[in-house]
N, C-alpha and C positions, 0 to 999 in steps of 0.2 A: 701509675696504676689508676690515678683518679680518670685520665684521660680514655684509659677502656672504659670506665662507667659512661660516661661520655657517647664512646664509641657504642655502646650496647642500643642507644636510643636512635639515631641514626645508621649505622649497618648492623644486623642486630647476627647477622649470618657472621661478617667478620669479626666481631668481637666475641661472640661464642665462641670462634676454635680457638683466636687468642688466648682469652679467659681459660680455657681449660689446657692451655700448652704452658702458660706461667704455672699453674698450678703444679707440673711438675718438673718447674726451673727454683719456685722459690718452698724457703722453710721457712721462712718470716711469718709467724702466723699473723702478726696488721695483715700485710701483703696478701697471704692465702685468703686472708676474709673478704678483701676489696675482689681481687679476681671468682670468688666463690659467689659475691655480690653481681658484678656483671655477667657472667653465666647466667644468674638465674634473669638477670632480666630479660639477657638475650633470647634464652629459652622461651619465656612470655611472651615476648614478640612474635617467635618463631611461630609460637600455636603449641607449646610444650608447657602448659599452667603446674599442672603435677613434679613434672622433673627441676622447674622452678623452687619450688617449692622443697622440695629433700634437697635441692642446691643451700636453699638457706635453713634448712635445717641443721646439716654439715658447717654450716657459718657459724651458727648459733653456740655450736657445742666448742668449734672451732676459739672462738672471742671470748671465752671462760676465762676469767681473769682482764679484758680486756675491755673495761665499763665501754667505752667511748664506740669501741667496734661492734660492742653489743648491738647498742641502740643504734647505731648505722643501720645494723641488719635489721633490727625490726621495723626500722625506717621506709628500708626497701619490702619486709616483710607485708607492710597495709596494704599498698598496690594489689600484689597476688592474693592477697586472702580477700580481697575487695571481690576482686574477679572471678575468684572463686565460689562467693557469696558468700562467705563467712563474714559478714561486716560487724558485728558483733566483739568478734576476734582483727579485727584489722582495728577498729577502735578502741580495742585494748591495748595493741602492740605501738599503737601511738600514743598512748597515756603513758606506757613504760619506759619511750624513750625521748619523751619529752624532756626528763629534769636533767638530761647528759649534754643535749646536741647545741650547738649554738654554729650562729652565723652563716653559711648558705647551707649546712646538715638543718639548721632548723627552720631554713625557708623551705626544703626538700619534704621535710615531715610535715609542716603547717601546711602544703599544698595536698600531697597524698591522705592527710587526715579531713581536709577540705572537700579531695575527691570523693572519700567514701563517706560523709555525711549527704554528697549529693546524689550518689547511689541510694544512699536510704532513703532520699525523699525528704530530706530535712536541709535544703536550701537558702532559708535565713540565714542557719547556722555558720555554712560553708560561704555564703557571700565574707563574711567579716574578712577573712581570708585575705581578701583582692589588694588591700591599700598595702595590707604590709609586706606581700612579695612583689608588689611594683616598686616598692622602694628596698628593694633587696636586688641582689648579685647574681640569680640563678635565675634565666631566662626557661631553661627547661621548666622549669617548678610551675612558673608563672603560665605558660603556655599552655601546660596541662591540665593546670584547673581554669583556665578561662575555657579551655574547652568543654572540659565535661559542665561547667557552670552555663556554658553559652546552649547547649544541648537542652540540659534540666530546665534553662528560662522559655526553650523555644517549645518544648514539653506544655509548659504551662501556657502557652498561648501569647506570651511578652516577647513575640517577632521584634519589635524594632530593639528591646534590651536585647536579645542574643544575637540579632544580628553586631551591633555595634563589639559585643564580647568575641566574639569569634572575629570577627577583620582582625580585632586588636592579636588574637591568639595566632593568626597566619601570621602579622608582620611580624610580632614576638618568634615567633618558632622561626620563619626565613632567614630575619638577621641574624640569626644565632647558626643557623647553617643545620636546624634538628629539622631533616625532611621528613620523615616519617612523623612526626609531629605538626609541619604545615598540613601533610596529607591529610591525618584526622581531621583538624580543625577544618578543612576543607569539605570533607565530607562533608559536617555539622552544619555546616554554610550550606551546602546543598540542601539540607535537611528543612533549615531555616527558608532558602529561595520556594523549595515544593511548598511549604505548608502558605506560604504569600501565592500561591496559585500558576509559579511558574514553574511548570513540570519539566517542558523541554530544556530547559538551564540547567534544573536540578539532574538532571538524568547525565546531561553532558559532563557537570561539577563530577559525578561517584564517577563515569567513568575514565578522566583525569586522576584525580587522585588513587584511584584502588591502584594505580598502577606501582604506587610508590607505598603499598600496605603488606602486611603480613599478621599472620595469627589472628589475635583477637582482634588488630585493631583492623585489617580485613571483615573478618566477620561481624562487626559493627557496621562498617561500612554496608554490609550487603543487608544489615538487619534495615539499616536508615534507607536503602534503594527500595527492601520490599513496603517500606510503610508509604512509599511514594508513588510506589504501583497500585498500594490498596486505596492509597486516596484518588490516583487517577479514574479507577473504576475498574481496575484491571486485576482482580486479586486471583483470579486463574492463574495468572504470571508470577503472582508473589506467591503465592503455596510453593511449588515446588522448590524454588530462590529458600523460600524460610525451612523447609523440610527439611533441605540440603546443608544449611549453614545449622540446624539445630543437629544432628549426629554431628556437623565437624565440632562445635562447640561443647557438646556433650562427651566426645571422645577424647577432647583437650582438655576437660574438668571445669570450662567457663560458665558454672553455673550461676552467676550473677546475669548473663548475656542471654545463657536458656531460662532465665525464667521469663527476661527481655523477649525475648522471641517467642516463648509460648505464648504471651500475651497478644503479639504481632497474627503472629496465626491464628489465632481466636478470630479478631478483625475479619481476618483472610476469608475464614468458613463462614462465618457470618454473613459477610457482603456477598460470598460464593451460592448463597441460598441453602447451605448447610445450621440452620440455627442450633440444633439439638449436640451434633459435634463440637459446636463455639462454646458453649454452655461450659460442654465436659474439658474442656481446653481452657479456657476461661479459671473455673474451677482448680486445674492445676497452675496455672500462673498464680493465683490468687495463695494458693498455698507453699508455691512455691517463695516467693514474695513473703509470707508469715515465715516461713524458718529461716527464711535470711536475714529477717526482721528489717523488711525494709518497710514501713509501712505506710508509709508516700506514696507507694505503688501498689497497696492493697487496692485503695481507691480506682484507680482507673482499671484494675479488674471488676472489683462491684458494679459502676458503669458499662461496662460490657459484660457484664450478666445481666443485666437489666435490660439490654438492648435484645440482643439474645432471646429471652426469657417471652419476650415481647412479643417478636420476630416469631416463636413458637408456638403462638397462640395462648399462652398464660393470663385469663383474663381475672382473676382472685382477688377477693380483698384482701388477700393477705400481701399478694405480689404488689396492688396500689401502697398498702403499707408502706412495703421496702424499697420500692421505684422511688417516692417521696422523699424518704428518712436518707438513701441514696444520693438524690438530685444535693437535699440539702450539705450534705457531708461534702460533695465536690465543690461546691458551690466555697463555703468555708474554706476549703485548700486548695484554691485560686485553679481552680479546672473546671473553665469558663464553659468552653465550649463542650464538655463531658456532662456538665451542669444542665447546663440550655438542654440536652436531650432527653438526660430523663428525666427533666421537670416536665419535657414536652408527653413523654409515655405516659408518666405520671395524668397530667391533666387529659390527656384523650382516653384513658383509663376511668377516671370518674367520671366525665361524662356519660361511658357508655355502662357505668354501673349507678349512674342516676344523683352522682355528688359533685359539688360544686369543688374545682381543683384549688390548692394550696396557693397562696403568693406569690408572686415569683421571685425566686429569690436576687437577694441583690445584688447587683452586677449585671445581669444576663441583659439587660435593658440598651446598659453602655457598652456593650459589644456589639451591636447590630452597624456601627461605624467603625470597627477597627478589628485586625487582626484576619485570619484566612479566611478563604469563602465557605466554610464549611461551620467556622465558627457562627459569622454574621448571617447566611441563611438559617440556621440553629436559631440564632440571637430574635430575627424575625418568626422564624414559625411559632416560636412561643408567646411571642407579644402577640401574634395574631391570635392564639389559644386563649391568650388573658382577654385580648379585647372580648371571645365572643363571648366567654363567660362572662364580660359584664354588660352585655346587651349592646354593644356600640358596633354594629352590623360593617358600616361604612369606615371604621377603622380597619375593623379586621381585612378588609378588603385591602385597604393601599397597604396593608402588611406584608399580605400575601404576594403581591404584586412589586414590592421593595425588594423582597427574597428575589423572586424571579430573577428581576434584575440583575442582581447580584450574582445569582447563574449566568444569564447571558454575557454580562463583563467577564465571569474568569473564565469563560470557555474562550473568549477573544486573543486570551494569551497565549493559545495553541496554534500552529499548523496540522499537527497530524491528526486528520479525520477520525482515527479510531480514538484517541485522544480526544479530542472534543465534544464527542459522540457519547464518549463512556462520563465526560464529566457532569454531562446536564443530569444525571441521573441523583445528583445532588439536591435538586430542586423537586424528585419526584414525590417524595410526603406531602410537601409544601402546596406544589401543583394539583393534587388530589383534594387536600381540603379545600381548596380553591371552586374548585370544581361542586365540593357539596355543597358551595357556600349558593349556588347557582340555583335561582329558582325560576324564571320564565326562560324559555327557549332562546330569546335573544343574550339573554346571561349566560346560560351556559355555552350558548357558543363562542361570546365573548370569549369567555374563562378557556374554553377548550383551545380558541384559536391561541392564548397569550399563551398557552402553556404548547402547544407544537413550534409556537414561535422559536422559543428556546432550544426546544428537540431538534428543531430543523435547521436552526443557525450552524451548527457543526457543519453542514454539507458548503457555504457559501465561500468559504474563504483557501484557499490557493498557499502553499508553500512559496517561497522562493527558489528560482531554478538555479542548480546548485551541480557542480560538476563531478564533487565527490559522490552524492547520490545516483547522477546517473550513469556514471562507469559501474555503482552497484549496480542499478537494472541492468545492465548489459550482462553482467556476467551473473546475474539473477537467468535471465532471459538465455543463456546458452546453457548452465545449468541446466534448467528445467526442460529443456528442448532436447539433452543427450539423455537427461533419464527418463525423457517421454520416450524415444527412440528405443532404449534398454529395454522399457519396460515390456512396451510392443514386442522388439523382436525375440526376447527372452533369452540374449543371447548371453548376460552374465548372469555367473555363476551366483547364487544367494546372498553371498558375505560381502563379496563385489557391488551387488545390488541394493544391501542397506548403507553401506560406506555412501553410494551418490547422493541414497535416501537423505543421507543424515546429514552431508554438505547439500544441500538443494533446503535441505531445514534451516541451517543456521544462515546462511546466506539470505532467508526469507528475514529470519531474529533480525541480520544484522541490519538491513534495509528499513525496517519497523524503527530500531532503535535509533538510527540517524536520521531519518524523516519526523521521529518525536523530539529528538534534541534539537531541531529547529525553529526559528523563531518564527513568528506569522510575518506576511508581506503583501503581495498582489492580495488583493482581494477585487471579489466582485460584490455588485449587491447584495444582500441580503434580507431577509424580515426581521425587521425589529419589534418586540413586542409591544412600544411605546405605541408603534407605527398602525398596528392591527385595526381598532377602530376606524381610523379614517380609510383602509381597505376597504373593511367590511361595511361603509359607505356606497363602496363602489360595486358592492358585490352585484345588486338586483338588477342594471341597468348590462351587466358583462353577461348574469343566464340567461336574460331574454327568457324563451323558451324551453331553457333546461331546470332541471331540477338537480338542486345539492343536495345530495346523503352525507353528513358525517356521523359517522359511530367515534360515541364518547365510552370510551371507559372510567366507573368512576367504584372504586373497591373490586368489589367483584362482580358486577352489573354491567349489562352494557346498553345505552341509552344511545336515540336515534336524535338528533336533529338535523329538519326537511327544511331547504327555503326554498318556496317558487312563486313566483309572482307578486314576488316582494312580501308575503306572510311565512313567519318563522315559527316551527312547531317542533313541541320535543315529546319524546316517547319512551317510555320505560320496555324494552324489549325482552330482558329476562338475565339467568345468569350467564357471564361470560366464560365460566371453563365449561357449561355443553357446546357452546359453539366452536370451542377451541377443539375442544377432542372432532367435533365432526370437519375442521378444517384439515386436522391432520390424515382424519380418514381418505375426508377429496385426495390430498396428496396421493398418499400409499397406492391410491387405485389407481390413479393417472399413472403413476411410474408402472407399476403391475401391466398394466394394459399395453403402455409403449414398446417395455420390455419383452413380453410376451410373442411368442410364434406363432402362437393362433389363437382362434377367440377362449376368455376368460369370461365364464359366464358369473362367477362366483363378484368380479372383480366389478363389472359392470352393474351389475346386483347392487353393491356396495355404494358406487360412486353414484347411482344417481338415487338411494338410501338417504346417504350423507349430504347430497346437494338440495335435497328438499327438506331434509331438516332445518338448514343451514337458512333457505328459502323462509321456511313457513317462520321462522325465529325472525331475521331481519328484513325483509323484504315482504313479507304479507300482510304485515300489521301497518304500514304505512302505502301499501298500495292505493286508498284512496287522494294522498294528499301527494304522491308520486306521480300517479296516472301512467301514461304513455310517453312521458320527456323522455328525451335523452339527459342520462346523469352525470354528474360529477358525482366521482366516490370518493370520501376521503377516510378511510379505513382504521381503524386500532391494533396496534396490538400484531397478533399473531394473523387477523384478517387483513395484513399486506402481501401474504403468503397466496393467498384466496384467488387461485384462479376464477375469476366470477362469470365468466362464458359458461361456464358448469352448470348455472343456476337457470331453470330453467324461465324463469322471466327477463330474464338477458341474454337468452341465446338469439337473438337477433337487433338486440336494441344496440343503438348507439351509446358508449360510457367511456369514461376516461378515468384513471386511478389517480390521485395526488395525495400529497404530501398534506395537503390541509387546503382551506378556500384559498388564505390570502396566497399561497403557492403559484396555486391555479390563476390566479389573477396576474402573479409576476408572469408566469409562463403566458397567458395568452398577450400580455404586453410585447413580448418580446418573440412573438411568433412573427414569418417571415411567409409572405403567401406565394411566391415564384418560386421555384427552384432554380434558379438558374446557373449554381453548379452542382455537378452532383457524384459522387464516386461510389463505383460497389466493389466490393474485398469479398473474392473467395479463400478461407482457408483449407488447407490441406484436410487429409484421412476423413475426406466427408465425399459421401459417394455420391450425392447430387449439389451437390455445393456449387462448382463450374457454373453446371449445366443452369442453374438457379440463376447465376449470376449474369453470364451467357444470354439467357431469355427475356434479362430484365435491359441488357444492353441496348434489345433491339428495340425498346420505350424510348431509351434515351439516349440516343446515338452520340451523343456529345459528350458522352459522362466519361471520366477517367475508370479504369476498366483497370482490376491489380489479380491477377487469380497465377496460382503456383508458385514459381520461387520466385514472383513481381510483390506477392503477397510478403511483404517484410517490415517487423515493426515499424522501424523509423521509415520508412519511406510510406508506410500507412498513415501514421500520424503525420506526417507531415501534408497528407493527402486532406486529414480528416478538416486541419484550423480551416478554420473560414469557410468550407462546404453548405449547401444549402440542404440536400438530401445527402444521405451516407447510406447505404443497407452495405452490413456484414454477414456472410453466410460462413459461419467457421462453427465449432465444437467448443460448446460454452461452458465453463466450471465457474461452482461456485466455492467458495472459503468460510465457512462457519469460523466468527469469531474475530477474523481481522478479513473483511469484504474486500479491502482494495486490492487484497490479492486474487480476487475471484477474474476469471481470464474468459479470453477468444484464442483460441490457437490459431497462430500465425505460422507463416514456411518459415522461420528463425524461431521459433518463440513464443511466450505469450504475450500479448497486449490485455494490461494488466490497469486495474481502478487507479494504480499510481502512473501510468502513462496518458490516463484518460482525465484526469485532475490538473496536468499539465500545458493542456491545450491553450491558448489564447484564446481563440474563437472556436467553442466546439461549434459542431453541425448543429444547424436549428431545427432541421429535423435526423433522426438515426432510427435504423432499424438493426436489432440484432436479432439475426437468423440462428437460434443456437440455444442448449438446454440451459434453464435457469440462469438466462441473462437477467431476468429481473426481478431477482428474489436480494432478497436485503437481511441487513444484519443491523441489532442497535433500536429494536423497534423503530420509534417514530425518526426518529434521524435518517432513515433511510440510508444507510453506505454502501450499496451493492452498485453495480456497475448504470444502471440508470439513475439509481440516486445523487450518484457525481456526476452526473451529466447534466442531469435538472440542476444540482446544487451550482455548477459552472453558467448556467445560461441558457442548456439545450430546453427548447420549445416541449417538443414533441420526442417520444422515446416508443417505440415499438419492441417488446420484448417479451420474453415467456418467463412466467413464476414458476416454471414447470420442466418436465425433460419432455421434449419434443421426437418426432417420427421424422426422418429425414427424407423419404419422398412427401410424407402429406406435408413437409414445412415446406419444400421446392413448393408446389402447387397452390398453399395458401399464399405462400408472397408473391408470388406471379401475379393469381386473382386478385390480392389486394395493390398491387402496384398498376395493375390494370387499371382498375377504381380510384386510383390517389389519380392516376393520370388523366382522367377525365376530366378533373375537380373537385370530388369527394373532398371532405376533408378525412384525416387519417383514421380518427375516433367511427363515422360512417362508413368508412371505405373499408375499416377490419370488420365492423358488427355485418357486412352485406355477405364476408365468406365463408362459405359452408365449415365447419367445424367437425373434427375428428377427435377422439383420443388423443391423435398424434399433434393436434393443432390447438388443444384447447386452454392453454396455459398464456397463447398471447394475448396481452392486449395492452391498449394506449395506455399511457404514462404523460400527466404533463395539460399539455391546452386544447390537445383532442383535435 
């Protein structure tokens, strides 16, 4: 019988039916109690906490007369009342059977009494634990609580203690042959690898082991995946993940796990720009947590009400009060990096209510060297807050700039673009004070350029090519090509039509999710933020004759810095969400107008309403010290959207959009002035497309020529490495949310930001003929189909922020290829052609 208990932690499915088939072979009541034992744990396993639980109640009543069996079962009893959040009573039921049990029963109970002291947040406690089941017989016992101990150190920010405890708790649980026990401690590992900044391990770690999970220890698993979506920047992804696991754990009575997870989603809403929902979620983890009495965990709910609270606008001296008395209290129960934040609320709090902030407390100092990047930017932004409250200017600077840092390395540890994109957002607090610290125009550009540095580095670096990824695109790519077909011809029935929907979705997941478990490799150059000054050295001799626009965003303001002629000038332009709503208006009316069968007078009204707003805000108050150049724009924010042909002081100027100066300066390095090969791609269901492509032939009579079923991803891409011009005329999508999936329709397919990230040599220069090729996702990071292109090396990028008219696109790229063909360069050869509605969304990207 002992051997089902055994059995219950390892098959937990087989030793269930066992367990309850002895029960009606034997009348032994020992016997009844051991099989009534293993039922309930198997049940635990299963995802069944409740029917556990009346299993060991039936034990209880069962062992009446039978001291030794008794405490066995309350033995087994602490586990399930643990998880059910009764810890209270799970540390009773181990007091009671403590003075019975001896020798591996009471290495069994010192371990499960261990476990739920580290549920409660009382982890000294539960440490003493460790010497004396490594020197005990029961490998299970010991394996369990190095796990949840290795979990609770990595909670606390002591990465290298819980890493070392969990290794130890996989080879414990392997040799012992308990897999669902490696599995856990495996997760934990994962748990530990994300919070050290390695997502793509951590992601591939959960999904290894979940394979070998079930019940709770499942739903732990997926609890530890969404906390490593929320730290990647991805908490869109982790709400429904945690929505989903909190009813199955709610429905299975895991209320130890759902107060865990309401906590988790608190995070979620939070980071999701929901603060006032995290609050009220918050609030119940937090309570949830008091009647479990765990109150180890009160704390990191206070902490995130503070954050929250913050996030909400709560600017009080009463909330300064609690933010403080908060910081301090984490601070004291070793929650480092929980600490560092709301000391940091705390102190940018009394500044803005006119008092000098609190100490900082001790500890937060010695983290800016050790533990995850989330911690040690934390660790930094606060020292930066102490320097400037003590006048030490020139400190607070290399603080700010230390974080940074520290951003830029852990984004290195990624390949997946949308992943490295979403982590710089880490550094954006940091980046902003940075920013205010900024006071002559050459400072703040500085500070602006070191802080896109970061933003931008996500676009530079290359996966490695990988063969399991690209059979996914393939069959991404004929998916999405028979439900484009579907869609069009209308030829299935509705329930037919969501089934492709719903396979052409998850085939998108599944591709996402093995392109992030990836490790980084090829890389190309990139901007280093150390590297920025000695650019911006080289900036005044590269514009010659142009003039740099960059808009700063800094709070909610948005400031201009001009250089031309080697003089740098900054400008306070006004607040940034009017110009954000009149960006969105441009939008609305451009699509209205495209869309439209005949003239929209209301739409037109609008759009050049919203463009001379948009005008008189950023572009009239520096007209003097712009003049007549032609510009470099380097845009914030939601003005990378900003068709700028719209405005009416650049409907015929020469400009080029970038990334930032030092961008602009890689790009014009690495620009290529021949063409001397060149290919155009028509894609299908585009009614001048051909003919577009066709007319530009007869410019270039040498060029590689691909239109109909010649037009085919892989023989496109294989067209595109090493090209000197490329023009695409096909039907351009974009993807809100994960860009690389934003497309060109191809005769097979789409040619998609992951086919175009794989290139060796993109084209030096590319034209995409097609709506909203050049709209981006991830602000300043740019990840939209020109962003990885510049990010790769491409020079020059011709593309629309816009949906485009598909006669006036044929006739604008003729006229502009006409013009590139003389000599123009791309940046003049677009500003020289007439502009429509249907055309006004193009323009240069890149060295112009």
């Amino acid at each position: 019988m002992n051997d089902l208990l055994r059995l219950a932690a390892s098959e937990p499915a087989r030793a269930y039916v066992t367990a309850l088939a002895a029960l009606q072979t034997h009348d032994d009541a020992a016997a009844r109690v051991t099989a009534l034992r293993a039922a309930a744990v198997a049940a635990k396993e299963l995802g069944r906490l409740g029917e556990g639980i009346e299993l060991l109640t039936t034990a209880l009543h069962t062992a009446v007369g039978l001291p030794y069996q008794e405490a066995q079962v309350r033995m087994t009893l602490v586990g399930l009342l643990a998880a059910r959040g009764d810890l209270a009573g799970a540390l009773d039921a181990a007091e009671r059977a403590a003075p019975f049990l001896e020798g591996t029963d009471a290495e069994r109970l010192t371990a499960n009494r261990a476990c739920a002291l580290a549920r409660a947040g009382r982890l000294d406690e539960a440490l003493d634990a460790i010497p004396l089941l490594r020197s005990g017989r029961d490998p299970a016992a010991l394996a369990g609580l190095l796990t949840n101990l290795g979990l609770a150190r990595a909670l606390r920010g002591e990465l290298d203690a819980a890493e070392t405890v969990l290794a130890e708790a996989v080879d414990v649980a392997a040799r012992a042959g308990l897999r669902h026990q490696a599995a856990m401690a495996r997760v934990n590992l994962a748990f530990v690898v994300s919070r050290r900044g390695d997502v793509p391990l951590a992601l591939h770690l959960y999904g290894v082991a979940e394979t070998d999970l079930t019940g709770e220890r499942l739903a732990q698993a997926r609890l530890d995946r969404a906390e490593t979506l929320i730290a990647a920047g991805l908490p869109g992804e982790a709400r429904p993940l945690l929505e989903k696991t909190l009813a199955d754990v709610a429905r299975r009575g895991y209320a130890c796990d759902a107060a865990d997870g309401l906590l988790l989603l608190a995070h979620a809403e939070l980071a999701d720009g929901e603060p006032e929902r995290a609050v009220a979620t918050a609030e119940r983890a937090r309570a949830a947590f008091a009647a479990q009495e765990r109150p180890g965990w009160t704390l990191p709910a206070e902490h995130l009400l503070v954050r929250a609270r913050w996030a909400g606008g709560d600017r009080s001296a009463v909330f300064l009060r609690s933010a403080a008395a908060t910081a301090e209290r984490l601070a004291r129960g070793g929650w480092a990096e929980a600490a560092a934040e709301a000391w940091i609320i705390s102190a940018r709090l009394s500044m803005e209510l006119g008092r000098p902030p609190r100490a900082l407390p001790a500890g937060i100092e010695c983290a800016r060297g050790r533990g995850p990047a989330a911690l040690r930017v934390a660790a930094w932004h606060a020292t930066a807050l102490d320097r400037w409250a003590r006048g030490d200017r020139r400190g607070t600077a290399a603080a700010v700039w230390a974080g940074l840092r520290v951003v830029a390395e852990h984004a290195e540890t990624m390949s997946a673009l949308d992943l490295r994109a979403h982590v710089t957002g880490l550094g954006d607090e940091l980046a902003a004070f940075g920013l205010r610290l900024a006071r002559s125009a050459r400072e703040l550009l500085l500070a602006e350029e070191r802080r896109r540095a970061v933003a931008r580095r996500p676009v530079a670096v290359r996966p490695p090519r990988d063969p399991s990824r690209a059979a996914a695109l393939v069959e991404l790519r004929a998916a999405s090509a028979a439900h484009a077909a579907a869609t069009a011809d209308g030829a299935l029935p509705p329930d037919e039509l969501a089934a492709s929907a719903e396979r052409l979705s998850r085939l998108e997941r599944a591709l996402q999710s093995m392109t992030r478990a990836k490790p980084p490799a090829a890389r190309t150059p990139c901007w280093d933020p150390a590297e920025v000054p000695l650019a911006l050295m080289r900036l005044p001799d590269a514009l010659g004759d142009r003039a740099l626009l960059e808009l700063v965003r800094i709070d909610d303001e948005l400031h201009a810095v001009t250089f031309t002629e080697g003089r740098c000038r900054r400008r306070r332009l006004g607040p940034y969400g009017t110009v954000e709503r009149d960006v969105h208006l441009v939008r609305f009316a451009l699509r209205r107008l495209v869309m439209a069968d005949g003239p929209d007078e209301a739409a037109e009204s609008g759009l050049a309403q919203a463009a001379q707003r948009i005008q008189s805000v950023v572009l009239e108050p520096l007209e003097h010290a712009l003049g007549q150049r032609e510009l470099v724009i380097a845009p914030t924010a939601m003005l990378h959207g900003l068709p700028w042909a719209v405005l009416p002081m650049l409907a015929e100027r020469p400009f080029t959009v970038v990334p930032s100066a030092a961008a602009w300066l890689r790009a014009r390095e690495s620009s290529r002035a021949r063409a001397r090969r060149v290919v155009l791609v028509a894609g299908p269901r585009l009614e001048h497309a051909a003919a577009e492509v066709l007319a530009l032939a007869r410019l270039y009579p040498d060029a590689t020529v691909m239109t109909g079923s010649a037009a085919r991803v892989d023989d496109v891409r294989q067209a595109l490495d090493g090209a000197d011009l490329t023009h695409l005329a096909a039907h351009g999508y974009f993807r809100r949310g994960n860009a690389l999936l934003s497309h060109l329709e191809l005769s097979d397919g789409p040619l998609m930001g992951y086919d175009l990230q794989d290139l060796d040599r993109p084209p030096a220069t590319i034209v995409l003929s097609g709506c909203d090729t050049g709209r981006s996702d991830a602000g300043d990071a740019v990840t939209g189909l020109a962003g990885v292109l510049l990010g790769a090396g491409t020079a020059t990028v011709i593309a629309s922020v816009a949906p485009v008219g598909d006669r006036a696109a044929r006739d604008a790229m003729i006229d502009f290829h006409v013009r590139l063909h003389r000599g123009l360069p791309p940046a003049s050869a677009l500003a020289a052609v007439p502009r429509t509605p249907g055309t006004a969304g193009f323009q240069c990207f890149g060295a112009g």
